[in-house]
Backbone as a printed PyTorch tensor [residue, N CA C, xyz], in Angstrom:
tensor([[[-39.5400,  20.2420,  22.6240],
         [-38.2720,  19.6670,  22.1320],
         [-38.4500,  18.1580,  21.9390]],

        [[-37.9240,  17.7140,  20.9060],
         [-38.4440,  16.2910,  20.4070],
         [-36.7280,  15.4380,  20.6680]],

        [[-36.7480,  14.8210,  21.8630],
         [-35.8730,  14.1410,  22.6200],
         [-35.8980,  12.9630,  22.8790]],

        [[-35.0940,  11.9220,  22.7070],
         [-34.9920,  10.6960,  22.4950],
         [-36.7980,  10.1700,  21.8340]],

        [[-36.8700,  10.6730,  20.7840],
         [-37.5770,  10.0000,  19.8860],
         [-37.7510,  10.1440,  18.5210]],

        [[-36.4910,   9.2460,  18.5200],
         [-36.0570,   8.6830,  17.1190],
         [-36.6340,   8.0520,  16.4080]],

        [[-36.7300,   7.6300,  15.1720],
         [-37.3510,   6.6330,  14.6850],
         [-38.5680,   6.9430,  13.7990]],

        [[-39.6790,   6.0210,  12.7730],
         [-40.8420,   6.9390,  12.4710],
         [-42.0230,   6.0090,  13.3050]],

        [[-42.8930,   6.7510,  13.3320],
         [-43.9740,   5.8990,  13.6330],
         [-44.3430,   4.8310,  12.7450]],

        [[-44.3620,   5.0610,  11.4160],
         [-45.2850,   4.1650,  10.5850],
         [-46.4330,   3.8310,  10.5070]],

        [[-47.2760,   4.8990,  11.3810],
         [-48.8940,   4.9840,  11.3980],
         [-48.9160,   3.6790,  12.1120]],

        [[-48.1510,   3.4440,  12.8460],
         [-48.4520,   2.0620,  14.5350],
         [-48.5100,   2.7250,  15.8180]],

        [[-48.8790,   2.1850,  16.3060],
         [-48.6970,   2.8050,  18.5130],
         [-47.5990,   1.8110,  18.6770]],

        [[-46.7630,   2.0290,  19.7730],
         [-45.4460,   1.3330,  20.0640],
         [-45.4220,  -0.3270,  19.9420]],

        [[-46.4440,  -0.3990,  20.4270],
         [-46.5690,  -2.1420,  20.2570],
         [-47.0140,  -3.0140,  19.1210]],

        [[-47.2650,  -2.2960,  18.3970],
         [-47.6060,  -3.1050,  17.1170],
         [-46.4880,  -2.8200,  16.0200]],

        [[-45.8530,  -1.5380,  16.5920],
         [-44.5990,  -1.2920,  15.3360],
         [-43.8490,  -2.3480,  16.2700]],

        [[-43.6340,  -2.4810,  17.5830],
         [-42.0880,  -3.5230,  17.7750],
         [-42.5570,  -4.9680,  17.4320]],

        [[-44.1730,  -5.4680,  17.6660],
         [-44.4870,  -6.8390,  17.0910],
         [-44.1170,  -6.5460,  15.5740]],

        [[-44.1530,  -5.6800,  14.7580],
         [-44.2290,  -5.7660,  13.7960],
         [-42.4530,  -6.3370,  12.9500]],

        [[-41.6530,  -5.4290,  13.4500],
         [-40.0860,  -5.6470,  13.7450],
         [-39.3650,  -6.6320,  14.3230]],

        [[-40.3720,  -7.0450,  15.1700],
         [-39.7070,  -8.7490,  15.5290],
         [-40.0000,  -9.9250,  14.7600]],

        [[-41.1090,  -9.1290,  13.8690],
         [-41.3270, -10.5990,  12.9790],
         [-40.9340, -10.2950,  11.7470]],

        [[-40.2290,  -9.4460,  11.1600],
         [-39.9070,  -8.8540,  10.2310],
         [-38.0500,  -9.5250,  10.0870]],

        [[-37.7560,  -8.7790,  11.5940],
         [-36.1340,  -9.0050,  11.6000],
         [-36.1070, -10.7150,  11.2920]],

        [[-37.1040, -11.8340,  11.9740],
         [-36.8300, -12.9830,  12.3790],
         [-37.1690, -13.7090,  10.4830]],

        [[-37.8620, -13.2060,   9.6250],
         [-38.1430, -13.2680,   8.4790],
         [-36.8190, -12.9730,   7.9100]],

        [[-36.3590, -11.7550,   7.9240],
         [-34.9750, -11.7660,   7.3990],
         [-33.7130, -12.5650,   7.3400]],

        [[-33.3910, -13.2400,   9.1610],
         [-32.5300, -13.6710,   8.9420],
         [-32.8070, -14.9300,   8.3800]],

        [[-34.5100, -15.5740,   8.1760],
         [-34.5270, -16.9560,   8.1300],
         [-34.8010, -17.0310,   6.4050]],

        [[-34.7980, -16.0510,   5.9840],
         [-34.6140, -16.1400,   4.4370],
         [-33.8260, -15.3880,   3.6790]],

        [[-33.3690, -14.6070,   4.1350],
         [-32.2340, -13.4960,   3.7100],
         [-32.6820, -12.6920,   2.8880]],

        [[-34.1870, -12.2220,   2.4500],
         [-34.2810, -10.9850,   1.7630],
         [-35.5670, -11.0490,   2.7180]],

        [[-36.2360,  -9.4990,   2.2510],
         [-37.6070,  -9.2940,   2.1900],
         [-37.8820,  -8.0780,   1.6570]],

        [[-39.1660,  -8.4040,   1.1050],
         [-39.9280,  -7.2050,   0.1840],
         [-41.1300,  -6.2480,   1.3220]],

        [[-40.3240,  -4.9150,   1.2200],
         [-41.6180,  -4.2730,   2.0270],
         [-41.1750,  -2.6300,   1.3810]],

        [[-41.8590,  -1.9360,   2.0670],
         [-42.0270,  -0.4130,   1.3460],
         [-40.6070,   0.3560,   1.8160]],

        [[-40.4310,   1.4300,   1.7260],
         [-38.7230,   2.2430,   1.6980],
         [-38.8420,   2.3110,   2.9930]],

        [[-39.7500,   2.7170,   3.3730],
         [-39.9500,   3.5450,   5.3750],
         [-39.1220,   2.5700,   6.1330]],

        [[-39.9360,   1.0240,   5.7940],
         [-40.2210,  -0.0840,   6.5230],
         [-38.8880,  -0.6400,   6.7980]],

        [[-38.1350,  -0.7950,   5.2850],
         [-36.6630,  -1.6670,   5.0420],
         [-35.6440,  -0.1740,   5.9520]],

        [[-35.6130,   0.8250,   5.6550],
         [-34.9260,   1.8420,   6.1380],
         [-34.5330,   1.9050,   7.9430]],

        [[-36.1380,   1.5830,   8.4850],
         [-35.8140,   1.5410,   9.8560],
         [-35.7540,  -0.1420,  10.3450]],

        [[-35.9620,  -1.0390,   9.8280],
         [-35.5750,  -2.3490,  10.0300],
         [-34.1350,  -2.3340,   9.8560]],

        [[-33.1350,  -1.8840,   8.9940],
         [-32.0370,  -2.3370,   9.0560],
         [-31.6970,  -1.7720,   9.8870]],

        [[-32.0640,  -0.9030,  11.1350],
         [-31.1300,  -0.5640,  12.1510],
         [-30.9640,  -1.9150,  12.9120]],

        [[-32.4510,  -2.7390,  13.2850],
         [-32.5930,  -3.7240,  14.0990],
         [-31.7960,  -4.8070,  13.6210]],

        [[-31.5850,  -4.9630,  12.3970],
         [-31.3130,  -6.4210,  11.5700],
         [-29.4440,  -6.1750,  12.0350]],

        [[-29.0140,  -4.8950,  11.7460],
         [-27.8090,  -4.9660,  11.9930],
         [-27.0260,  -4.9210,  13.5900]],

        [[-27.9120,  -4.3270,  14.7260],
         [-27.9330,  -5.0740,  15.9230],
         [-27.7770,  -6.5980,  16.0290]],

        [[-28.7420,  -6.9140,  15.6380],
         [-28.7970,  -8.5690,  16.4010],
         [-27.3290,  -9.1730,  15.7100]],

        [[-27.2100,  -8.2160,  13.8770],
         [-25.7060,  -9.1440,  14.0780],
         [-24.6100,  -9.0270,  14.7410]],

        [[-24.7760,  -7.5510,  15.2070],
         [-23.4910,  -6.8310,  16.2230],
         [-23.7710,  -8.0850,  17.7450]],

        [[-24.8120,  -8.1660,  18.2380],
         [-24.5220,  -8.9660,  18.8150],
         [-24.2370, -10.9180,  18.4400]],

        [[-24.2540, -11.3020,  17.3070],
         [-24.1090, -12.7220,  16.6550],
         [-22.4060, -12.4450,  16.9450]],

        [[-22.0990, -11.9790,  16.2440],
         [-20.4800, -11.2410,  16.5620],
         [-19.6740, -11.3180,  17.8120]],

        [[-20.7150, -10.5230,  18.8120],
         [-20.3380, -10.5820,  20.0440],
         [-19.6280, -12.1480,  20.5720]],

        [[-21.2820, -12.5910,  20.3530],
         [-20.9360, -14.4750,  20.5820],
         [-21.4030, -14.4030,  21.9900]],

        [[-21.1620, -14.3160,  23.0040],
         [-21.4640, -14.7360,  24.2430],
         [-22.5640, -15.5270,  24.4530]],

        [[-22.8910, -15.4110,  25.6440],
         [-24.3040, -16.5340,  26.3230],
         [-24.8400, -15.1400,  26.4740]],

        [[-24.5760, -13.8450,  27.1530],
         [-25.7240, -12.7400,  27.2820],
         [-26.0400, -12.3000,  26.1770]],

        [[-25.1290, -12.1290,  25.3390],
         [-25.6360, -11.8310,  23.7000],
         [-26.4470, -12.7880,  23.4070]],

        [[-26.2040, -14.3390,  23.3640],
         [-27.3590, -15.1290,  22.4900],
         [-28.6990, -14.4590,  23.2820]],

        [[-29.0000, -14.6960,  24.5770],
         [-30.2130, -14.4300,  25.4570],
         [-30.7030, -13.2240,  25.0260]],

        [[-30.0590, -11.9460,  24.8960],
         [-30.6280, -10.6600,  24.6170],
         [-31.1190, -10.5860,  23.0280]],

        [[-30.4670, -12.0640,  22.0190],
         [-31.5120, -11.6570,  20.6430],
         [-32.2950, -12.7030,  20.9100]],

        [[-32.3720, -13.7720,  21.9330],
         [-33.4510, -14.7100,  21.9630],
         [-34.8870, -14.0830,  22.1680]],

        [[-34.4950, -12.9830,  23.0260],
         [-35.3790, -12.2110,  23.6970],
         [-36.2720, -11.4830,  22.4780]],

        [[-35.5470, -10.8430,  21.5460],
         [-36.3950, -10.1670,  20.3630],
         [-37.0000, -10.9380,  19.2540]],

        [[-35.7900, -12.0620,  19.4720],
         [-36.3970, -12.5130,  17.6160],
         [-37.5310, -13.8630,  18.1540]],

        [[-38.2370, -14.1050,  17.2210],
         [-39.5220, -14.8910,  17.4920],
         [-39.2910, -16.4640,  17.3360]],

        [[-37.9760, -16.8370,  16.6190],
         [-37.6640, -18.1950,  16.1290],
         [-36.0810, -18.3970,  16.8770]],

        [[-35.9750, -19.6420,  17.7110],
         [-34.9130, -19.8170,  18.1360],
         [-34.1290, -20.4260,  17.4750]],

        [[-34.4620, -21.0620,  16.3870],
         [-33.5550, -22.2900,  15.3280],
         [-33.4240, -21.2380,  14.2290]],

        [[-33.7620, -19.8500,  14.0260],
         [-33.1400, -18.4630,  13.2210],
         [-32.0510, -17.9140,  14.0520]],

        [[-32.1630, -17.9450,  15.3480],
         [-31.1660, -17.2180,  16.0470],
         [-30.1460, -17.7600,  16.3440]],

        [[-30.1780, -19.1070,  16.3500],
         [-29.1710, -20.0830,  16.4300],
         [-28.2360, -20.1050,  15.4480]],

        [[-28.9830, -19.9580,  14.6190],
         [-28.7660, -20.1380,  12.9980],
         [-27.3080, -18.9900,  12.6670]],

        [[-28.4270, -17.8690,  13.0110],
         [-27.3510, -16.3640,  13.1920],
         [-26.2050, -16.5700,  14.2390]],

        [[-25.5840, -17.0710,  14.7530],
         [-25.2320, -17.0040,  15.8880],
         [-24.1070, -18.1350,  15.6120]],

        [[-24.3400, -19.2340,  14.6820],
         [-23.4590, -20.3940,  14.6990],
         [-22.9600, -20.1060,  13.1190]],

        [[-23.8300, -19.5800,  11.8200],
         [-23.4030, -19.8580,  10.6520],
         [-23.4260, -17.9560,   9.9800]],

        [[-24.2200, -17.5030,  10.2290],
         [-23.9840, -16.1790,   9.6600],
         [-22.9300, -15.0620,  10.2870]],

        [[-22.9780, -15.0810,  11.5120],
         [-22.2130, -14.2680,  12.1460],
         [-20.6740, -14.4960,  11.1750]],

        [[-20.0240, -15.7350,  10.7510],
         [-18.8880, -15.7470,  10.3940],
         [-18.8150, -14.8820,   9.3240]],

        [[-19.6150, -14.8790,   8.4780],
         [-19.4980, -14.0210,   7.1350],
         [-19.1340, -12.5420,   7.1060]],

        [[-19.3730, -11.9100,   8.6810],
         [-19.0990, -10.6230,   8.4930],
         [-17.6560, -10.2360,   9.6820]],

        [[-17.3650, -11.1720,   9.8010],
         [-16.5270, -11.5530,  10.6900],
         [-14.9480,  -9.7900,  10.6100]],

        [[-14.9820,  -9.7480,   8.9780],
         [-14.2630,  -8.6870,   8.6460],
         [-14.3790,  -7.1680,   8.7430]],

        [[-15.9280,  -7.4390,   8.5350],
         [-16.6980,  -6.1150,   8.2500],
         [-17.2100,  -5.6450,   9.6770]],

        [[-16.9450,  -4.4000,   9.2360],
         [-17.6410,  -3.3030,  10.3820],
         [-18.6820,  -2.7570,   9.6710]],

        [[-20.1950,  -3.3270,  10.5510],
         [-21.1220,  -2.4560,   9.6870],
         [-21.3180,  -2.5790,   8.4790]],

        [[-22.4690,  -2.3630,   8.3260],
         [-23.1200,  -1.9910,   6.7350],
         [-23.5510,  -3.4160,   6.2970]],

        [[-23.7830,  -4.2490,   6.8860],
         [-24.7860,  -6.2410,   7.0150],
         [-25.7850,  -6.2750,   6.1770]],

        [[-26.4840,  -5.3120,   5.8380],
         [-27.8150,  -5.3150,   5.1630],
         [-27.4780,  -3.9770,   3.8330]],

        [[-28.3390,  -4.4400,   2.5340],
         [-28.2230,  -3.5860,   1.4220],
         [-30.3240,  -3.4350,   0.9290]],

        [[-30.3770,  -1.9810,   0.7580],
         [-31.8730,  -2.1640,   0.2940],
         [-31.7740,  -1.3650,  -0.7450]],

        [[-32.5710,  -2.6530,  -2.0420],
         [-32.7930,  -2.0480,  -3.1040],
         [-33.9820,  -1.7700,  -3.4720]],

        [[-33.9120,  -0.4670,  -4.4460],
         [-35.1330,  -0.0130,  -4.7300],
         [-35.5910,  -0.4120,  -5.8310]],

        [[-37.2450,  -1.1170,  -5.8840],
         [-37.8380,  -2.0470,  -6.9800],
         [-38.5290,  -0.7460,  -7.7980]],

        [[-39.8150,  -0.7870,  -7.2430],
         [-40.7790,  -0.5420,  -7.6620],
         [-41.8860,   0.5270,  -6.9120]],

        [[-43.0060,   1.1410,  -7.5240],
         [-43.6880,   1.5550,  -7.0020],
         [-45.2770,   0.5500,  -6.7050]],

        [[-46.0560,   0.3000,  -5.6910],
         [-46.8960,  -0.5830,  -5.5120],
         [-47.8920,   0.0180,  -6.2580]],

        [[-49.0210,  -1.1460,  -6.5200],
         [-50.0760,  -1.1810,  -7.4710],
         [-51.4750,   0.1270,  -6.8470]],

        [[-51.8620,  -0.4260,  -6.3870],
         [-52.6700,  -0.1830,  -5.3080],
         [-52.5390,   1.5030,  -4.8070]],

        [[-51.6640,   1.8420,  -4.2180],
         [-51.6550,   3.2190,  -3.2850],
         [-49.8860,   4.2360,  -3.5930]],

        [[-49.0990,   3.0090,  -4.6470],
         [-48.1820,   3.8140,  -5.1190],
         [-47.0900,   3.8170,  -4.2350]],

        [[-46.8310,   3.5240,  -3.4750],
         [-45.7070,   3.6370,  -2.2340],
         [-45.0720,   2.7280,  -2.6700]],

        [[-43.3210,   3.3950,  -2.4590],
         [-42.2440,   2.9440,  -3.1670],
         [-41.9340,   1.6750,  -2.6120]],

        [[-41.7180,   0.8750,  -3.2550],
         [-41.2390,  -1.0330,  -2.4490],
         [-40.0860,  -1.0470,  -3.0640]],

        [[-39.1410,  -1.8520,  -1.7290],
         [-37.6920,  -2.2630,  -1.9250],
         [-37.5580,  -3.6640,  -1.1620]],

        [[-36.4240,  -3.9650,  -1.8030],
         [-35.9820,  -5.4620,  -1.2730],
         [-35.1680,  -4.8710,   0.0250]],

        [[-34.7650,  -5.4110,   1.0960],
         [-33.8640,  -5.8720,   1.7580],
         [-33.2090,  -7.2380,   2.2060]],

        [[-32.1420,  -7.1140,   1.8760],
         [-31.3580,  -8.5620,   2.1110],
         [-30.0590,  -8.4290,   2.5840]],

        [[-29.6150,  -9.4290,   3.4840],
         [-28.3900,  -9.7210,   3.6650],
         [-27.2170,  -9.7640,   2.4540]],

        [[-25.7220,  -9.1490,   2.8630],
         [-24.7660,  -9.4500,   1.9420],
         [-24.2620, -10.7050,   2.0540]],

        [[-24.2610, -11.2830,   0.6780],
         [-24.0040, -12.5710,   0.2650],
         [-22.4140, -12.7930,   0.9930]],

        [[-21.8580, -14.1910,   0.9510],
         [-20.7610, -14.3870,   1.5480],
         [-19.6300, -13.5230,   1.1210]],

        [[-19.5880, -13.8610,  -0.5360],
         [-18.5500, -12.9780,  -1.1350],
         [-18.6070, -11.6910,  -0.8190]],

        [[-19.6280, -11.3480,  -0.9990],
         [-19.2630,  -9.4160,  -0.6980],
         [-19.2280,  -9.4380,   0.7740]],

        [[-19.4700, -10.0350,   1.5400],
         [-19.0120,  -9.8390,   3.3690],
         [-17.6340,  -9.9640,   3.8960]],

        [[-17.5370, -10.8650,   2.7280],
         [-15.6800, -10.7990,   2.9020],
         [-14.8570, -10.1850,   2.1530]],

        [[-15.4600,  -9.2930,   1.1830],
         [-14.7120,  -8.5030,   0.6400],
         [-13.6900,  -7.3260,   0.5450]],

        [[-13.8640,  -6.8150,   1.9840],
         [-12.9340,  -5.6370,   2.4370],
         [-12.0380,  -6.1800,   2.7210]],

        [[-11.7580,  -7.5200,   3.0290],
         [-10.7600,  -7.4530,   4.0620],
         [ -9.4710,  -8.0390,   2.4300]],

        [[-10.0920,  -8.7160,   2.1080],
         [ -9.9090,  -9.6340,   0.6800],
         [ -8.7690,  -8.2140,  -0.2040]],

        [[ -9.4760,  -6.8770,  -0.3260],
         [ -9.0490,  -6.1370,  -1.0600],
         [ -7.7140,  -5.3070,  -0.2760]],

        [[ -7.6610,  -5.4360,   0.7270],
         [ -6.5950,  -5.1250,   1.5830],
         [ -5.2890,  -5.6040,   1.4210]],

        [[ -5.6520,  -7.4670,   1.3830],
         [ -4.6740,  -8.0850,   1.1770],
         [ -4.2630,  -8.1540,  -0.3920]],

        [[ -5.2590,  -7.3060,  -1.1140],
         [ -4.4560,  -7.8240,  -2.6360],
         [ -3.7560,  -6.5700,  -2.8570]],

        [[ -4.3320,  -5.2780,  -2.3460],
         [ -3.4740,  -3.8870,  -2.3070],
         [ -2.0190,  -4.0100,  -2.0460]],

        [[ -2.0250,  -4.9050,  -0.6640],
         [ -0.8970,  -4.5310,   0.1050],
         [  0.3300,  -5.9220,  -0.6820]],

        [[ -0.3520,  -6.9930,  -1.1990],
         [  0.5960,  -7.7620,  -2.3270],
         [  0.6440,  -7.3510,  -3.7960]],

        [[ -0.0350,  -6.1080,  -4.4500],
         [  0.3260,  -6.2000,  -5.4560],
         [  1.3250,  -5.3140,  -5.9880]],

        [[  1.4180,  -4.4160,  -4.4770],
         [  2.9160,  -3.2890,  -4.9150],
         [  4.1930,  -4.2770,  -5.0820]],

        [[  4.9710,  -5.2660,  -4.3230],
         [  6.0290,  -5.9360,  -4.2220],
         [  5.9540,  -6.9790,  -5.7430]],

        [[  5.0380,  -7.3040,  -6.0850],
         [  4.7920,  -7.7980,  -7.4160],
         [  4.8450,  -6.8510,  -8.6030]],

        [[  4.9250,  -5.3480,  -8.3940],
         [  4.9470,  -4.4850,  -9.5590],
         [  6.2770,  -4.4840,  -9.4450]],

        [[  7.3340,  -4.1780,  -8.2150],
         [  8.5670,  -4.0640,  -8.2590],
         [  9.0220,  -5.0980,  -8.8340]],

        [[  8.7580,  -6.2530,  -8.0980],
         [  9.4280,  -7.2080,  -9.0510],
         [  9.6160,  -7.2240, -10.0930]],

        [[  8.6590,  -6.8900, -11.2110],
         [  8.2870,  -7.1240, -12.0100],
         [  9.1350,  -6.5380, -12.7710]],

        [[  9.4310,  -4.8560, -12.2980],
         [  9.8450,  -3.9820, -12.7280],
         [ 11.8640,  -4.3400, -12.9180]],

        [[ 11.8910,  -5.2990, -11.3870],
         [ 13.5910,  -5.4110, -11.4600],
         [ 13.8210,  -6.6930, -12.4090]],

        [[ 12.7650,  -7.2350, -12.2750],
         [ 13.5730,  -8.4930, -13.8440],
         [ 13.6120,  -8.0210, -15.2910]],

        [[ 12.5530,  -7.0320, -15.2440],
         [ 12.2440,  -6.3270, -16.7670],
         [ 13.7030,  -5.2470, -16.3510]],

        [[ 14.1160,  -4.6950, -15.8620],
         [ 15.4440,  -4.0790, -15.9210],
         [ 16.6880,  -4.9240, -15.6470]],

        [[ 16.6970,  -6.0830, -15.2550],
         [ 17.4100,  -7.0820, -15.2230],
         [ 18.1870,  -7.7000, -16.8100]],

        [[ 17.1510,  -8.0380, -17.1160],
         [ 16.6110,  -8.5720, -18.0710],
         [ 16.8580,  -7.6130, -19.3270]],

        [[ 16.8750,  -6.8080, -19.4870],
         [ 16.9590,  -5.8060, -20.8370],
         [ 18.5490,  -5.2130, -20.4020]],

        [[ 19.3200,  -4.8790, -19.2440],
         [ 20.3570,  -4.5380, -19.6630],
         [ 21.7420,  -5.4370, -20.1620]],

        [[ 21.4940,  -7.0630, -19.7250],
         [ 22.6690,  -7.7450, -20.4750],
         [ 22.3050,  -7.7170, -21.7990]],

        [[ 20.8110,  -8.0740, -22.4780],
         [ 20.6870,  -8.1140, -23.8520],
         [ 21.4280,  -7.0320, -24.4780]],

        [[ 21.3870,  -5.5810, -24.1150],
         [ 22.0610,  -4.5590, -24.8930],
         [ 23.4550,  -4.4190, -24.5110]],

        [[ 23.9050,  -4.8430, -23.7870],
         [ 25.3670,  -4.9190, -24.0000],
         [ 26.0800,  -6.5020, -24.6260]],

        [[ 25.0310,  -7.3380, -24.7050],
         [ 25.3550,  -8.6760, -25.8240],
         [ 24.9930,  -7.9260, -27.1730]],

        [[ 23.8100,  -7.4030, -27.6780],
         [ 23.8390,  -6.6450, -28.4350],
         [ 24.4420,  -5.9330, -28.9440]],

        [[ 25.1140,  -5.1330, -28.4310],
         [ 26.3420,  -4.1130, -28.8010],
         [ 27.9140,  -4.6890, -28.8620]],

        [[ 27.9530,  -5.3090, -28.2070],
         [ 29.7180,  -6.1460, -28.2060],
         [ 30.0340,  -6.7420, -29.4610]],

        [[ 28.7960,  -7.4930, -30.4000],
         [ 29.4430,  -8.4060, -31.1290],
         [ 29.6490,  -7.5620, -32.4700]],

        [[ 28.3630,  -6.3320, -32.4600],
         [ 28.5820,  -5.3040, -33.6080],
         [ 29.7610,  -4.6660, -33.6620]],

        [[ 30.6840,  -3.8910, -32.5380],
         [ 31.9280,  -3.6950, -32.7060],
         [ 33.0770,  -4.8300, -33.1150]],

        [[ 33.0210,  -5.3670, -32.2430],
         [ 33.6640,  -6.5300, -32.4440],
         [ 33.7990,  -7.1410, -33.6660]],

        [[ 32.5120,  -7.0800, -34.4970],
         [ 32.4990,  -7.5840, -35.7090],
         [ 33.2440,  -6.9320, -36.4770]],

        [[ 32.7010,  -5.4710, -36.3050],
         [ 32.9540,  -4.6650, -37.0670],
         [ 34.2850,  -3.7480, -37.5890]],

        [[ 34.9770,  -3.9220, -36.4020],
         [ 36.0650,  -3.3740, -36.5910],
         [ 37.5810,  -4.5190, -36.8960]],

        [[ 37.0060,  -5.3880, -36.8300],
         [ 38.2860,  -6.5910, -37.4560],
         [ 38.2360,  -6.7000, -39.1430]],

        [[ 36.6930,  -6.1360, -39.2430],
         [ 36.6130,  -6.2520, -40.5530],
         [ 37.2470,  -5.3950, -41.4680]],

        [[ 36.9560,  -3.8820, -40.5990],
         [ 37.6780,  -2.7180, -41.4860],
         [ 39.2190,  -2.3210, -41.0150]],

        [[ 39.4190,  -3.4870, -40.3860],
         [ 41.4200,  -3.4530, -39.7410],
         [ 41.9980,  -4.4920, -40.8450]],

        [[ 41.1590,  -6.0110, -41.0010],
         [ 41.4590,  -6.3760, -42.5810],
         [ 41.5870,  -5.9500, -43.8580]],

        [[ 40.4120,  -5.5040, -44.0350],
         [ 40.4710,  -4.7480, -45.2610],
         [ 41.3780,  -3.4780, -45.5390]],

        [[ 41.7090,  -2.4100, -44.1070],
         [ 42.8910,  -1.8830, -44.4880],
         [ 44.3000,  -2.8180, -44.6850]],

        [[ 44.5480,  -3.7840, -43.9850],
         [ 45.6980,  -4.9670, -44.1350],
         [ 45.6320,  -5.4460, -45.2320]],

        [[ 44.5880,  -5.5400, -45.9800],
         [ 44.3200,  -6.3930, -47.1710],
         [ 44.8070,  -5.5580, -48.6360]],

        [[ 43.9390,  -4.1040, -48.4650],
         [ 44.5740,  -3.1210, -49.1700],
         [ 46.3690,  -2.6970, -49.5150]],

        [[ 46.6250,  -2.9030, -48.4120],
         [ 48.0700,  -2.2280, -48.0570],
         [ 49.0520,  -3.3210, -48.5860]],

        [[ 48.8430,  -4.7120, -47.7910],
         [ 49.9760,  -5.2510, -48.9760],
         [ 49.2830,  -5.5820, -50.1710]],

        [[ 48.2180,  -5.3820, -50.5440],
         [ 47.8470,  -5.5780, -51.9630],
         [ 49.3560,  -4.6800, -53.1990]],

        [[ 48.9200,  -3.8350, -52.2690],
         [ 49.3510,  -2.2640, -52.9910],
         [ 50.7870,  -2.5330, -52.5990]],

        [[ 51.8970,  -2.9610, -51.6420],
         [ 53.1460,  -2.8230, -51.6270],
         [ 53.8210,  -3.3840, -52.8150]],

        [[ 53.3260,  -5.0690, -52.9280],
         [ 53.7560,  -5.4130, -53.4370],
         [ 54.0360,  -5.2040, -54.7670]],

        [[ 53.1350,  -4.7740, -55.6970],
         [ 52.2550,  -3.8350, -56.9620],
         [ 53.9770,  -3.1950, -57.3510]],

        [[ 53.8340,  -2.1670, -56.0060],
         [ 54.3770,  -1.1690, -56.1770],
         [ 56.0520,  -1.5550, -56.6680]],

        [[ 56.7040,  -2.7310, -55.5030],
         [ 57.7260,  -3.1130, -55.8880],
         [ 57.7810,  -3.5850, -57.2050]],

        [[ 57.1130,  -4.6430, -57.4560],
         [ 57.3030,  -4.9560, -58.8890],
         [ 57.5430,  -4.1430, -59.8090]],

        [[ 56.6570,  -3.0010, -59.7500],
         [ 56.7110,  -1.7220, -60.9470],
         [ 58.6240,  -1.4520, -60.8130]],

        [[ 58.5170,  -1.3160, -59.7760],
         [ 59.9290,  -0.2810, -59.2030],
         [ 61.2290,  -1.4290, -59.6230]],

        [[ 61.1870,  -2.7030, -59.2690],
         [ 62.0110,  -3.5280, -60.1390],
         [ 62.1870,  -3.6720, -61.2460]],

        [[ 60.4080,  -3.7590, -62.0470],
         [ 60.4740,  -3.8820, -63.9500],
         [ 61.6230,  -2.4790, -64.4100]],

        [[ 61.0440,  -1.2610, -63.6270],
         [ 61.9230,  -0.3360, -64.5510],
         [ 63.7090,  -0.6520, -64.3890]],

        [[ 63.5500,  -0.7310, -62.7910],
         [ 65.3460,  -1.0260, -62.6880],
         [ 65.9720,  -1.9070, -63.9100]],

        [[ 65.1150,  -2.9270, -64.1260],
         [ 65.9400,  -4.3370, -65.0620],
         [ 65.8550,  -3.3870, -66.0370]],

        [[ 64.6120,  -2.3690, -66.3900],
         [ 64.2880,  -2.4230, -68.2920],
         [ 65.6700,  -1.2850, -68.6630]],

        [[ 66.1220,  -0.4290, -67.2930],
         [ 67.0690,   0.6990, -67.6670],
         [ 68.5140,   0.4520, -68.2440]],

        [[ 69.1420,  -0.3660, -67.5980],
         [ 69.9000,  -1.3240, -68.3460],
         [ 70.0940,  -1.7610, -69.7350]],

        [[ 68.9450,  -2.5040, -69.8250],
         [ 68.7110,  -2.7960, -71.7590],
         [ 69.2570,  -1.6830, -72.6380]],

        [[ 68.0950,  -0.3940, -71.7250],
         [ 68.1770,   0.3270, -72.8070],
         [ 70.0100,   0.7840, -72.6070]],

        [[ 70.5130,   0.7550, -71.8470],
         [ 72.1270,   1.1990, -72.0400],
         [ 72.4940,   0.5120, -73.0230]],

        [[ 72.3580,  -0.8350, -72.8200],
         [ 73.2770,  -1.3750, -73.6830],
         [ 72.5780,  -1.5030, -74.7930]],

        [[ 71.0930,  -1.0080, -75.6290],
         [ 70.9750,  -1.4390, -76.9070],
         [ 71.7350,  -0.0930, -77.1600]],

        [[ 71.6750,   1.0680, -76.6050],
         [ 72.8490,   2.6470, -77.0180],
         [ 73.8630,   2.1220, -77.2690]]])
């Protein structure tokens, strides 16, 4: 049964794979990438993302327990006073490895590993706060645009009646005594003309 032994060998005996990992991790944090094969970057980022779980931590037993692994104390310092802040949001996931190329020589796949840049370390937390402000900004948005469009249509509509119906209440007024008066006149000319004719009989 293959029990607490995790990890690959990498064709090392124990002590030359952990020298190998302490100078690897201490390379990383003091330049922020490195180029090595898939195996290599795969089981390094377990270590790389430790030492930041403890940068995080912060304490005096935390600094001592990565003094203890990493090979450069002005890298660990380094981690400990200026990088640790960057992930300050994030849980996990400190390191990204990309895949380049295949090597010249023997063909084995090579990838970068590097630290996430500032911007993307602070990015979860960043997208949280724009989620949770951009619903109250759609409402808004939504009550001035309904604000806003229902006086126009009832200014809209008022002045068309309004207009409209004084016009065709005149024009019947306008018609009507046009026409009364018309009418009397006719109705007087004959009264006077009936007369005449009596008396020219």
């Amino acid at each position: 049964m293959r029990h607490q032994k995790a990890g690959k060998k990498l064709g090392r005996n124990s002590s030359h794979r952990k020298a190998m990992f302490r100078n690897m991790v201490t390379s990383l944090f003091k330049y922020e990438q490195l180029e090595t094969t898939d195996a290599k970057a795969k089981e390094l980022r377990q270590t790389a993302e430790k030492m930041i779980t403890l940068a995080k931590r912060g304490d005096l037993h935390a600094r001592r327990q990565a003094l203890t692994y990493m090979k450069d104390k002005a890298t660990t310092h380094r981690l400990f006073d200026e990088l640790k802040d960057r992930y300050a949001d994030r849980q996990g996931g400190y390191v990204r490895i990309i895949k380049k190329t295949n090597r010249k020589g023997d063909g084995a796949p090579i990838s970068v590993i590097q630290l996430l840049p500032e911007e993307e370390g602070k990015k979860k937390g960043k997208k949280k706060a724009k989620a949770g402000s951009a619903k109250p900004k759609a409402k808004k948005e939504e009550k001035t645009k309904i604000t806003s469009s229902k006086p126009k249509v009832k200014e809209e509509k008022k002045p068309e009646t309004t207009s409209a119906e004084p016009k065709a209440e005149k024009e019947k007024k306008t018609e009507a005594t046009s026409s009364k008066p018309k009418a009397k006149k006719e109705s007087k000319s004959k009264e006077k003309g009936k007369p005449d004719q009596e008396d020219d009989s």
